[in-house]
Structures are given as C-alpha cells and as structure tokens.
C-alpha positions as CSV (number, residue, x, y, z in Angstrom):
1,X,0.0,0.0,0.0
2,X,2.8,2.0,-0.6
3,X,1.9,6.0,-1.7
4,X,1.8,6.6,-5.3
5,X,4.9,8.5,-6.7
6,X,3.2,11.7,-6.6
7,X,0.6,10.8,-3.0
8,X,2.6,12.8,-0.4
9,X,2.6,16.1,-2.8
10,X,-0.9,15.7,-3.0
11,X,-1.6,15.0,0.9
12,X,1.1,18.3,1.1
13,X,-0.7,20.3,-1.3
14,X,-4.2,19.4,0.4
15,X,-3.1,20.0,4.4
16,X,-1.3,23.5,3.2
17,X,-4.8,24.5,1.6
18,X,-6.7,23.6,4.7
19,X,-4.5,25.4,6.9
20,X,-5.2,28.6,4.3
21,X,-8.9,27.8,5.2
22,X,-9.8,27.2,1.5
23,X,-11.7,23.8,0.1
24,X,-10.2,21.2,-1.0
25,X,-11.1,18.2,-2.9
26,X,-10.5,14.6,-2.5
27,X,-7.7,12.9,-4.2
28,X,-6.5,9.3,-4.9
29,X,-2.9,8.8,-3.1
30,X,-2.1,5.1,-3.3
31,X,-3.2,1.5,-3.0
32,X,-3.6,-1.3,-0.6
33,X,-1.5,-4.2,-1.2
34,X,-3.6,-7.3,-2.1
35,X,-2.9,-9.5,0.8
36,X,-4.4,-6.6,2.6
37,X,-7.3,-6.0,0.6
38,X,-8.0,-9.8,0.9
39,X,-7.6,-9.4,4.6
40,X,-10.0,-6.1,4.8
41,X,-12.7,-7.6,2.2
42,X,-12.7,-10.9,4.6
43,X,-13.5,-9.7,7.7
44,X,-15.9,-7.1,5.9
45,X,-17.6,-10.6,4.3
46,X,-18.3,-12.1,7.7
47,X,-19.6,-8.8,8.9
48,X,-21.8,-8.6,6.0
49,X,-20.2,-5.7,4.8
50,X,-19.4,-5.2,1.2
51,X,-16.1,-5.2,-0.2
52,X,-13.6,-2.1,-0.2
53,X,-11.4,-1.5,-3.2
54,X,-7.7,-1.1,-3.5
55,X,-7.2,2.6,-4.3
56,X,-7.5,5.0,-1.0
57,X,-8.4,8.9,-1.1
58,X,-7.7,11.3,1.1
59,X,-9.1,14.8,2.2
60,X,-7.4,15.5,5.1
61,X,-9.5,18.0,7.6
62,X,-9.9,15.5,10.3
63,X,-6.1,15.0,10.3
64,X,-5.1,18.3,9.9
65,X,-6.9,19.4,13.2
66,X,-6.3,16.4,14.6
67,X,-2.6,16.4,13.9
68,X,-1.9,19.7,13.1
69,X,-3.9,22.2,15.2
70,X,-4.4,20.2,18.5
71,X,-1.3,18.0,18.2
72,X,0.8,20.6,17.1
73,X,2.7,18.3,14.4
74,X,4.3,20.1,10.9
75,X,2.7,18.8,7.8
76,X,6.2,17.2,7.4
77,X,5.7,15.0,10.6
78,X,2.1,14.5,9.5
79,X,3.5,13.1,6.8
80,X,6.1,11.1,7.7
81,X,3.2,9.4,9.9
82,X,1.2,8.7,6.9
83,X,4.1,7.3,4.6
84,X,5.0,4.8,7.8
85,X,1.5,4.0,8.5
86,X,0.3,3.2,4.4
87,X,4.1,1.6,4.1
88,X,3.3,-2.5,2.2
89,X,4.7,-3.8,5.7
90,X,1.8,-2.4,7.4
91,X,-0.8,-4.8,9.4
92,X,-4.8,-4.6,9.0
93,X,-7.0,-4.4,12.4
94,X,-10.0,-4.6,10.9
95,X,-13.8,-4.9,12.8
96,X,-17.4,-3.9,13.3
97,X,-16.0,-0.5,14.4
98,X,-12.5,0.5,12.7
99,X,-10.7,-0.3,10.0
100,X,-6.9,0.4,10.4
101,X,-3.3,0.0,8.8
102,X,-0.5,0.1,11.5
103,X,3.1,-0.5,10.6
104,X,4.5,-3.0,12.8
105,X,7.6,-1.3,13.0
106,X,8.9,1.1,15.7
107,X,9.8,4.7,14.0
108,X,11.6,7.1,16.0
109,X,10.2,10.6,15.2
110,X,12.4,13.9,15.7
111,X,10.6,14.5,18.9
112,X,12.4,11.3,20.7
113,X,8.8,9.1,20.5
114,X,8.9,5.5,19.4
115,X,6.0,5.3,17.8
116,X,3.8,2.8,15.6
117,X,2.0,4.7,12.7
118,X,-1.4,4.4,12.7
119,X,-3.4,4.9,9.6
120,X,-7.5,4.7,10.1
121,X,-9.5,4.0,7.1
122,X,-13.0,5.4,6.6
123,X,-15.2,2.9,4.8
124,X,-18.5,4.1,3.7
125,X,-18.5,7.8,2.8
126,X,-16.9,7.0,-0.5
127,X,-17.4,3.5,-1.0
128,X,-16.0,1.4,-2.6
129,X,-12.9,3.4,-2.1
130,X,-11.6,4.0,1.8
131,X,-10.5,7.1,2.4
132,X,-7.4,7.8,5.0
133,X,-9.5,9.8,8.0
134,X,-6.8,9.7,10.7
135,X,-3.1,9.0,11.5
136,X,-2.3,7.7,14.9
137,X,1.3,8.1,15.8
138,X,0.7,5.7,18.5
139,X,3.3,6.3,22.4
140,X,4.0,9.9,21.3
141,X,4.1,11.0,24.6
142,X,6.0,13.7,23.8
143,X,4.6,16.4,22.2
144,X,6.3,19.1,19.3
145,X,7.3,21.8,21.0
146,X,7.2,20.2,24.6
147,X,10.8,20.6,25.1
148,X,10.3,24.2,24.9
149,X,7.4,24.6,27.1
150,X,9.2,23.1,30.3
C-alpha cells in the first residue's frame, strides 16, 4: 500500500490548503497491497459488509486538526506518519467498528517518541474506495514543541 509516486505532494498540497482555510477536494494517493485488501474484504464478508477497493483517497481535515492544530505536528511530521503508517509492511485491524493499517515497526520521530503509525480507514462515505480519516502516531508522549514549554 505504498503512496503513489506523486501521493505525499498531494496529501502536502491538500493539508497547506486547509490550513489557508480554503476547500479542497478529495484525491487518490495510493493502493492497498492485495494481501491486505484480501484481509480487509474478509472480515468485511463475515460482517456482512461489502467489499472495499484497493485505491485510498484522502481529504485531510480530520487530520489536519487532529494532527496539526491540537497536536501541534508540521505537515512534514504528519507526513512522515502517513508514509509509515500506508508503508506495504503495514498490518490490517479490521472490525465492526475501525478499520486500520499500523506498521509493525517502531519509527523514532524527531521529537524522541517510538512510535507505531497508525493509519485509520473510513469505509462508507466513498465506498468502494476508503479514504485515509486519521493517523495515529501511537506512544507519542512527547509532544512538538514540549521541550520548549518546560
């Protein structure tokens, strides 16, 4: 599920416009892997749920006051946190309620957090296509700019 060659402009060109407060509109910025669209499509099939396809969107609002405004995170650490969480390596935790990616890998992040990136998937606003709502970087304890609060 790697980004498409040109998916992290695009998630950078959408969070910069949001943070000007102007619309934006949804774009395609890469794929799940098969062997997790299998797995997502599975449990969606014993939950009676119809099947996702391959290609996510993104819009970026929720993340970008999410991440941005309340977390206080650059767009360059919002993206770092998307490219780890959508990397092919990347785990589904899939059920009734969420629908996630989460690199299994720990990534140390500029702040000194070990973290394991998150990526939630919404599922039925676009279907078939789920769209990238949220990015957990999850154990960031420490916050950006928390070193200079103290």
């Amino acid at each position: 599920m790697p980004l498409y060659a040109n998916g992290a402009q695009l998630v950078r060109l959408n969070l910069e416009e949001i943070g000007k407060g102007n619309r934006v509109r949804v774009v395609a910025i890469g794929e799940l892997t098969a062997a997790q669209l299998l797995a997502f499509n599975t449990v969606r099939a014993a939950l009676n749920l119809p099947p996702i396809s391959a290609e996510i969107l993104f819009l970026g609002r929720h993340i970008y006051n999410s991440r941005i405004v309340n977390d206080g995170y650059t767009i360059d650490d919002v993206l770092d946190q998307i490219t780890s969480a959508l990397d092919v390596s990347a785990e589904v935790h899939a059920s009734a309620k969420m629908n996630a990616v989460q690199n299994p890998q720990h990534r140390t992040d500029k702040y000194g957090n070990r973290v394991l990136d998150r990526g939630v998937l919404e599922c039925t606003a676009r279907h078939p296509r789920p769209e990238l709502f949220s990015v957990i970087p999850m154990g960031d304890t420490i916050k950006p700019g928390a070193q200079h609060r103290k």
